[in-house]
C-alpha positions as CSV (number, residue, x, y, z in Angstrom):
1,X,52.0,105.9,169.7
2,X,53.4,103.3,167.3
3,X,52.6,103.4,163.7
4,X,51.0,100.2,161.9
5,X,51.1,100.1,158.1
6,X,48.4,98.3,156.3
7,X,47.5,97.1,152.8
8,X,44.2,94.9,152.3
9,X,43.9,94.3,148.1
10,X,45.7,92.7,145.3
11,X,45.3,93.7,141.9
12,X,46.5,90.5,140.5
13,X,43.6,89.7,138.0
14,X,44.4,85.3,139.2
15,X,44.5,85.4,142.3
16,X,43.7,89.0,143.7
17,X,40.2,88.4,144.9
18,X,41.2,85.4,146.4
19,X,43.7,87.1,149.1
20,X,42.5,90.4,149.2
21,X,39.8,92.0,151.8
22,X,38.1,95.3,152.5
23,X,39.0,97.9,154.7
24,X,36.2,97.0,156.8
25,X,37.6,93.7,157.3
26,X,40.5,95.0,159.0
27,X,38.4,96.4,162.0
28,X,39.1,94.3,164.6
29,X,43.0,95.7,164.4
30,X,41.9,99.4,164.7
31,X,40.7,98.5,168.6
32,X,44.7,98.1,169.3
33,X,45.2,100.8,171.6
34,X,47.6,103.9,170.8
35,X,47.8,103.0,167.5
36,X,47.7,104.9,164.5
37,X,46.9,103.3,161.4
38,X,48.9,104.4,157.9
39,X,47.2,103.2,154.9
40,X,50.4,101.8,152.4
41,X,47.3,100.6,149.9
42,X,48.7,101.1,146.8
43,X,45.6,102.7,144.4
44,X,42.5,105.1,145.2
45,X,41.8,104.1,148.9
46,X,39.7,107.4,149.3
47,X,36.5,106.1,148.8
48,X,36.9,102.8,151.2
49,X,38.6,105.2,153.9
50,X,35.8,107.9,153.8
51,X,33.1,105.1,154.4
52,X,34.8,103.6,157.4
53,X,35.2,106.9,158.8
54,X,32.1,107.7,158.3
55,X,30.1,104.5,159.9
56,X,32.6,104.2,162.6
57,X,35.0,107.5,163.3
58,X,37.9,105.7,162.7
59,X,40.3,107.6,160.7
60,X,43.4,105.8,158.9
61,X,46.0,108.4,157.5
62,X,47.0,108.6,154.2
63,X,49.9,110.4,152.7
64,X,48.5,112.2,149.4
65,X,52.2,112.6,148.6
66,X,53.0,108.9,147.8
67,X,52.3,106.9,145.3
68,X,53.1,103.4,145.3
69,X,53.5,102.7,142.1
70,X,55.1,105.4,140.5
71,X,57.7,106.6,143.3
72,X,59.3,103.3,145.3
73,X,61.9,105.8,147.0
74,X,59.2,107.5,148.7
75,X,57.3,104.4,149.4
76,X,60.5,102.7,151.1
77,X,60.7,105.5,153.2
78,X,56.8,105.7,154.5
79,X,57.2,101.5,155.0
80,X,60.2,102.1,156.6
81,X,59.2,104.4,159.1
82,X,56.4,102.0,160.6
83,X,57.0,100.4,163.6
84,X,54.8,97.2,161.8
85,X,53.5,96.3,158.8
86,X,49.8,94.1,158.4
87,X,48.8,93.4,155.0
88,X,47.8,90.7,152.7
89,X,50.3,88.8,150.4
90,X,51.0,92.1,148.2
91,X,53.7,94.2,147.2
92,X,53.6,96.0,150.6
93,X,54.6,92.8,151.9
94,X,57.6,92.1,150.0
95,X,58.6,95.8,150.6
96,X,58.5,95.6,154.1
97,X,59.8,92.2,154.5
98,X,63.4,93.6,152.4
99,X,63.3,96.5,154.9
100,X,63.2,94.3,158.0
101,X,59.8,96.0,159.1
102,X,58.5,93.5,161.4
103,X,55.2,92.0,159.1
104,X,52.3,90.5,159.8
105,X,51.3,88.6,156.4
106,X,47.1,87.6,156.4
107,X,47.4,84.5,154.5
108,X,44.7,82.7,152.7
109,X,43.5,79.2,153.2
110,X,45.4,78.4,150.1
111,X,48.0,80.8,149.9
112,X,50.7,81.1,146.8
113,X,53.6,78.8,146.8
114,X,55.8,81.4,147.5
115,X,54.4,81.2,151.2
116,X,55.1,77.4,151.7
117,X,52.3,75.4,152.9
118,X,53.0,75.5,156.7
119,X,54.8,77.5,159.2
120,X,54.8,81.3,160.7
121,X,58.2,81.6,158.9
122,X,59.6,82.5,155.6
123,X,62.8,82.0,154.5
124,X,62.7,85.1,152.2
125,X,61.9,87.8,155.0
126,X,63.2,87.5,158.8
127,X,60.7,90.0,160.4
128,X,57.4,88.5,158.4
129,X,55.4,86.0,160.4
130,X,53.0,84.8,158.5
131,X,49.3,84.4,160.0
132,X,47.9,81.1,158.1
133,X,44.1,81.3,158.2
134,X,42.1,77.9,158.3
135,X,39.4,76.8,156.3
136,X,37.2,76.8,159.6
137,X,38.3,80.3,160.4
138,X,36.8,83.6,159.7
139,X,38.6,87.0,158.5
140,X,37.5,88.4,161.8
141,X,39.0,85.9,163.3
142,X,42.5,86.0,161.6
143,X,42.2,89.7,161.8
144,X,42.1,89.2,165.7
145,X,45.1,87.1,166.2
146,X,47.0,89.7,164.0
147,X,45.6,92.8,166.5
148,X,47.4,90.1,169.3
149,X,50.3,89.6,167.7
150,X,50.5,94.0,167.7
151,X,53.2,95.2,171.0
């Protein structure tokens, strides 16, 4: 069974919206087969977890005993013990990317400069590839390549 972190929202009051999804969104990754999925959202996730559990049955675990913002010990260790990382450009990202967790980065159609403007690679992380989605291209669709790009 491997064990996928994900993170789907961004706080960031400029560009936040932007870049982040719902947990909904991420669906198409929750048909990758023994897989269980651990929810590295920083924030309340309760609500958004209980609703796709409820119209679908699928369950993504959360540790009660971490929080992301407040403890960044215990948050290295949860990120560290996934065997992957998929996640919008967040905090998760960066956490993962300086732990070597191989990460799967769901990029915007006009992503941050950080990110460059082409290329699955980034010279700040060696195990981040990052998934570019094209104007022409639905979430769904990015979400899809990312459930491919899953071993």
């Amino acid at each position: 069974m491997s064990l996928v972190g994900i993170a789907w929202q961004s706080p960031k009051a400029k560009f936040g919206g932007v870049k982040s999804l719902s947990l909904r969104d991420l669906a198409p990754l929750f048909e990758h087969p023994n897989t269980r999925f651990i929810d590295l959202q920083y924030g309340d996730t309760a609500a958004e977890r209980s609703a796709l559990h409820a119209a679908s049955g699928i369950e993504v675990v959360h540790d009660d005993g971490v929080d992301q913002w407040a403890d960044l010990d215990a948050f290295a260790a949860q990120v560290a013990a996934m065997d992957a990382v998929v996640s919008i450009s967040n905090s998760t990202v960066h956490m993962a990317g300086a732990l070597g967790v191989p990460t799967t980065v769901l990029l915007s159609p006009a992503p941050q400069w950080k990110w460059g403007a082409q290329g699955e690679t980034t010279p700040w992380y060696a195990a981040t590839r990052l998934l570019r989605r094209a104007n022409d291209e639905t979430v769904a669709e990015q979400i899809r390549r990312a459930a491919a790009l899953l071993v």
